[in-house]
C-alpha positions in Angstrom: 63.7 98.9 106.8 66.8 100.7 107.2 67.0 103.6 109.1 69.8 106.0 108.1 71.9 106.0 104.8 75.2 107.0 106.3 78.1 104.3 106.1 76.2 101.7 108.7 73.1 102.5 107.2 74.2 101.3 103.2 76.5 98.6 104.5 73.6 97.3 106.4 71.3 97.1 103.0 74.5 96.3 101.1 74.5 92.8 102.9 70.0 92.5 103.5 69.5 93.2 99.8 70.9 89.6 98.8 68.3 88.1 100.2 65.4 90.6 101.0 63.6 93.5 100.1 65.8 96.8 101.6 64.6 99.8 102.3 66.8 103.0 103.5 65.2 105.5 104.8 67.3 108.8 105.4 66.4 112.0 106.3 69.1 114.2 105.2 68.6 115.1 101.1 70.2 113.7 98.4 73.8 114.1 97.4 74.7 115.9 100.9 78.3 114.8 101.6 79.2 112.5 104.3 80.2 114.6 107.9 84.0 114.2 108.4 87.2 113.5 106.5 88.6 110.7 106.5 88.9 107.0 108.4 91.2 104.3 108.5 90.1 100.9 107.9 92.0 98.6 110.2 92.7 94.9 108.6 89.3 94.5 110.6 87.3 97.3 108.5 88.9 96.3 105.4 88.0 92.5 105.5 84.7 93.8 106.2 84.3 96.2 103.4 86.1 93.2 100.7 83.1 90.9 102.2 80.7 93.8 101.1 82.3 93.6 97.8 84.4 96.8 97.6 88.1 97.0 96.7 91.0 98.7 97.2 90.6 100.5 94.0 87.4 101.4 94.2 88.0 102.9 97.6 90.7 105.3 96.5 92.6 103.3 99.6 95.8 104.1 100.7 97.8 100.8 102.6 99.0 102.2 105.7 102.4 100.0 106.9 102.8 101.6 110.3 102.9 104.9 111.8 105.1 107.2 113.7 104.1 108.9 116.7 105.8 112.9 117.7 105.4 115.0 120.2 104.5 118.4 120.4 107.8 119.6 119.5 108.4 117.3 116.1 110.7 115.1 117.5 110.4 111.1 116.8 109.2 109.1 119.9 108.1 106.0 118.2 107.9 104.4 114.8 106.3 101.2 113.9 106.2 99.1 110.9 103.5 96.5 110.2 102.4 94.4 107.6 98.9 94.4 108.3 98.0 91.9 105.6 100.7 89.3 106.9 100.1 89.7 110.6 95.9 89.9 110.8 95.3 88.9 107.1 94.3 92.1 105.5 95.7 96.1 104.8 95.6 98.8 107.0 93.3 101.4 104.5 93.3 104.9 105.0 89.9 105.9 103.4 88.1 109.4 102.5 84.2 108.6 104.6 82.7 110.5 100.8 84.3 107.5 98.8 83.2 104.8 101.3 79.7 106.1 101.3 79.5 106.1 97.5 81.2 102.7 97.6 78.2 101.2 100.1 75.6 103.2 98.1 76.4 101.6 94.9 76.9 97.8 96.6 73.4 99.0 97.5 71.4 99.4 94.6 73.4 98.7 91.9 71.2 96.0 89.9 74.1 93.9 88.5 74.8 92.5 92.1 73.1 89.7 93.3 69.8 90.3 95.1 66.9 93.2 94.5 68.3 96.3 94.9 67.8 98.7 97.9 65.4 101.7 97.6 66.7 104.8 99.2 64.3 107.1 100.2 65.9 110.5 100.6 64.4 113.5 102.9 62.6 110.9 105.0 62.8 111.5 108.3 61.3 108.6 110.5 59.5 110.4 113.7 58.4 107.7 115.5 59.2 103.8 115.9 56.6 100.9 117.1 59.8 98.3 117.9 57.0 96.0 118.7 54.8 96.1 116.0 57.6 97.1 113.6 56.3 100.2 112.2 57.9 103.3 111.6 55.7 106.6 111.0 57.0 109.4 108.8 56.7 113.3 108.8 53.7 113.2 106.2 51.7 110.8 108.8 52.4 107.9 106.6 53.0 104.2 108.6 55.4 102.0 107.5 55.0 98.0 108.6 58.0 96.0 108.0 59.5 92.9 109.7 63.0 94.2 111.1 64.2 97.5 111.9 67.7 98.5 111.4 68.5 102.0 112.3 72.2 103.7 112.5 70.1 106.7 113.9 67.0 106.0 115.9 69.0 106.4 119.3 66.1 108.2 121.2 62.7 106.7 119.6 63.3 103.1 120.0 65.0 102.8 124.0 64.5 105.9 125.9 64.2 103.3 129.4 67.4 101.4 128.1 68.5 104.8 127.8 68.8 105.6 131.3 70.8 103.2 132.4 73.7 104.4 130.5 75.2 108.1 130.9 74.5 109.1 127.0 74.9 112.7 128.0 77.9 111.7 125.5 80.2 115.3 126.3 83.9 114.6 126.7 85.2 118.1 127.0 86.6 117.9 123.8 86.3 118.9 119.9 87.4 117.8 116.8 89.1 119.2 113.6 88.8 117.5 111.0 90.5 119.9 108.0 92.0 118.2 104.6 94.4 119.6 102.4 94.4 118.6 98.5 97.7 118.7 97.1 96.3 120.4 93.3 95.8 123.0 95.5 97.9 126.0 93.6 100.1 127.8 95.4 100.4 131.6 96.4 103.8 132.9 95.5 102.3 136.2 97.2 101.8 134.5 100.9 104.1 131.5 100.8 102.1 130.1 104.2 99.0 129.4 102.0 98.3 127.1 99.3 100.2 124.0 99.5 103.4 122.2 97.0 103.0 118.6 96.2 102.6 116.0 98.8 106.1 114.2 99.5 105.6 110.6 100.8 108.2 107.7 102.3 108.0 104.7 100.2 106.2 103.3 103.0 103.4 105.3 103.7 102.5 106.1 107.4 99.9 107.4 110.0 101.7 110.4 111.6 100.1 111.3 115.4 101.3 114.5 117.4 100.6 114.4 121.1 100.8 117.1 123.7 102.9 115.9 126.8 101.7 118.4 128.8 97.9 116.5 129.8 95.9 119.1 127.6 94.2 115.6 125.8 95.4 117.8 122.7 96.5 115.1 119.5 97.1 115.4 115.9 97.0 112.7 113.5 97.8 112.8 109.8 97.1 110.5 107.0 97.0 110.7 103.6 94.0 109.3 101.6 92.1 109.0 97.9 95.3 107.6 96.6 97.8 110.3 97.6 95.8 113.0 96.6 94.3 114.2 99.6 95.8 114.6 103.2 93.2 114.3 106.4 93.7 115.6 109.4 91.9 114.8 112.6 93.0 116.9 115.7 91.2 117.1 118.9 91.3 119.7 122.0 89.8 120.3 124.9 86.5 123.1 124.8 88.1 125.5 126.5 91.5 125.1 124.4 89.4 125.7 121.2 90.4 128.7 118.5 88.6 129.2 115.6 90.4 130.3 113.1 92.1 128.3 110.3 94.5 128.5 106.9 93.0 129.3 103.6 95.1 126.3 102.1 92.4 123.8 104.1 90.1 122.6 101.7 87.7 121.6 104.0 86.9 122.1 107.8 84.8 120.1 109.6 84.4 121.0 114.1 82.4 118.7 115.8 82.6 117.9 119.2 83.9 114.2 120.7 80.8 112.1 122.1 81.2 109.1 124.4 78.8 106.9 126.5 78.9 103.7 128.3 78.0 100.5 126.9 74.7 99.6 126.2 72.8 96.5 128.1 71.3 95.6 124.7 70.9 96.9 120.9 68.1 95.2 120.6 64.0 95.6 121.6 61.2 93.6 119.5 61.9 93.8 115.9 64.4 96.7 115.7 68.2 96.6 116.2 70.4 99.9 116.8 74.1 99.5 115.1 77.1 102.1 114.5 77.0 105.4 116.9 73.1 104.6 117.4 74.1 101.3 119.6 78.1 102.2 120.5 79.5 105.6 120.1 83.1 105.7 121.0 85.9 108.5 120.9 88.2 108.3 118.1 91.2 107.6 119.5 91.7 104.0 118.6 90.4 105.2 115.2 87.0 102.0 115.3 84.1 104.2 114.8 83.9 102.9 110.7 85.2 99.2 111.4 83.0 98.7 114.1 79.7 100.0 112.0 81.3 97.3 108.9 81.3 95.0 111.6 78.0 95.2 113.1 76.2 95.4 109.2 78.9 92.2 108.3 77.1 90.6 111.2 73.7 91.1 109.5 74.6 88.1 107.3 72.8 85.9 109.8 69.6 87.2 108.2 70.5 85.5 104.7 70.7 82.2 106.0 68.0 79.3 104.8 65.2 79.7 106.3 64.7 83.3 108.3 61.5 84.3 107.8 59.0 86.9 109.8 58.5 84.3 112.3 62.4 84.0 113.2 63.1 87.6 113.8 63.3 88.1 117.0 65.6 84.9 117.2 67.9 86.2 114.6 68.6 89.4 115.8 69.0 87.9 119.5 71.8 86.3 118.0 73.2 89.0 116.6 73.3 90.9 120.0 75.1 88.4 121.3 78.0 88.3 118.8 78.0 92.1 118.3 77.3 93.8 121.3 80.4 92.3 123.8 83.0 92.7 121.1 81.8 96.4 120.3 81.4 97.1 123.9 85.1 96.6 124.6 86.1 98.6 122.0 83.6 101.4 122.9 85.6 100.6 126.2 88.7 100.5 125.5 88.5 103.8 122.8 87.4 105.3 126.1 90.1 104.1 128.2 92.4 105.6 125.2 92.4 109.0 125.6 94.3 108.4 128.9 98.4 107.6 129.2 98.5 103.8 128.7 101.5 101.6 127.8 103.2 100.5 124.4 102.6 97.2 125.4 98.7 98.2 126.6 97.6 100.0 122.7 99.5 97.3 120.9 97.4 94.5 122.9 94.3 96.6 122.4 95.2 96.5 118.4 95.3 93.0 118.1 92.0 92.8 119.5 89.9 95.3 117.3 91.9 94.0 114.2 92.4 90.3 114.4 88.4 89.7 113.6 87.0 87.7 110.5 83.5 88.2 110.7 80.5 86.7 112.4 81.4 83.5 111.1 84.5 83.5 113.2 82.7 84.5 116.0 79.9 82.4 116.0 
């Protein structure tokens, strides 16, 4: 049983489904569209979406090959330009989280791929979780037994004692916008500040960040996404910075406010495993949230080897705590660690590590 149908939830029954019978359950209803904007896919995220079998094309992707960093005034600090593909052996993707969800969904339970297919059981919220015995119970009283748990979003059923050893209280001070900007979008001749003209791209395409200089915390960054047609924004500042009020020519507007907590001692207990936010949520300023939640559901590929039955649960997802749980610790770590004034030298050591990754294969 899966628990949770958002991106780790379907990229988690994309890989089980090959080899056993998938079940998702998720609680919101069907066809309600995936919180957020957009995300980029470092080469780390998109190796792991091309092992689930999506593509490029599919995705609506746009190749990032560097980005330029400004501060608050416009003016140029820093640009970079990297080929991804060359240096860590896969692109740079800048992805809209709707596509990438209908991407996993259809890897899911399309019957053409190899394996059954997954069942998604929409409006299901699970209430309470034996990790034991595996067996979830649902809001019409209804037990489920099932031989492994995976759950995206059973953070408080399954570990409350685990729980306290970590400060989840998860408040940074901080909020995100996340507003996107479609260039169709027609334009008011009337009120030349709204609406929007045709988006005008470089050749190479970049990630554009904006940072305050004056220790507000307060960022911008740009991308574009769903093949040039759409431009994300993701900006964050601090609570007590926050103004609510916005141009008509954003599409969409999505405030949320940044969580954080320490790393976890395990993401494991008896036949469940917690992966994506549920195990390691992280501030976005290294941009891992998606690639780490590709990772951890890659890393589910121990479960299709000859062999795993009921019996070698337990053994099997030991394993997979140990593989997962370090790696996505440091980046939970170092996202934190992020937010603060580090060096050049410091964020381009930390981006080697999250994107030179090839799987739990590699890691094993």
């Amino acid at each position: 049983a899966v628990i949770g149908g958002g991106i780790a939830g379907l990229a988690a029954a994309s890989v089980l489904r090959r080899s056993h019978h998938v079940t998702v359950y998720e609680r919101s209803p069907a066809g309600i569209q995936e919180p957020g904007a957009a995300v980029g896919l470092g080469p780390n995220g998109s190796k792991m979406a091309k092992t689930l079998g999506l593509t490029q094309d599919a995705l609506q992707a746009v190749v990032s090959s560097g980005f330029r960093t400004y501060d608050e005034a416009g003016t140029l600090v820093k640009e970079t330009k990297m080929d991804c593909k060359k240096a860590f052996g896969s692109e740079w993707w800048m992805v809209h989280r709707q596509d990438l969800k209908e991407a996993l969904l259809a890897t899911a339970t399309d019957p053409s791929l190899p394996g059954r297919p997954a069942e998604i059981v929409y409006g299901a919220r699970v209430e309470v979780i034996d990790a034991d015995a595996g067996i979830i119970k649902l809001p019409d009283g209804s037990s489920k037994e099932v031989d492994v748990i995976i759950g995206e979003r059973v953070y408080f059923y399954v570990m409350p004692a685990l729980l306290l050893l970590s400060d989840c209280s998860g408040q940074t001070g901080a909020d995100g916008i996340h507003p996107t900007i479609h260039h169709t979008k027609e334009r008011d001749d009337q009120n030349p500040r709204r609406g929007s003209e045709p988006l005008k791209y470089d050749p190479d395409v970049f990630l554009f960040s904006f940072i305050a200089s004056d220790g507000s915390k307060r960022n911008v960054v740009i991308y574009p996404c769903r093949n040039l047609q759409t431009m994300n924004f993701a900006c964050a500042v601090p609570d007590d910075m926050l103004r609510q009020s916005t141009e008509e020519s954003l599409s969409t507007v999505k405030l949320y406010q940044l969580r954080d907590a320490d790393p976890l001692p395990t993401y494991i207990k008896g036949v469940v495993a917690l992966l994506s936010d549920a195990a390691h949520p992280m501030v976005p300023y290294q941009g891992q949230g998606a690639n780490q939640a590709l990772e951890d559901a890659e890393a589910l590929r121990l479960f299709l080897k000859p062999n795993v039955s009921k019996d070698s649960v337990r053994s099997v997802l030991k394993r997979w705590d140990e593989l997962r749980r370090p790696r996505a610790s440091q980046v939970q770590t170092n996202s934190r660690i992020a937010a603060a004034k580090v060096s050049p030298e410091v964020i381009m050591k930390r981006m080697k590590f999250n994107w030179d990754y090839d799987g739990v294969g590699a890691a094993a």
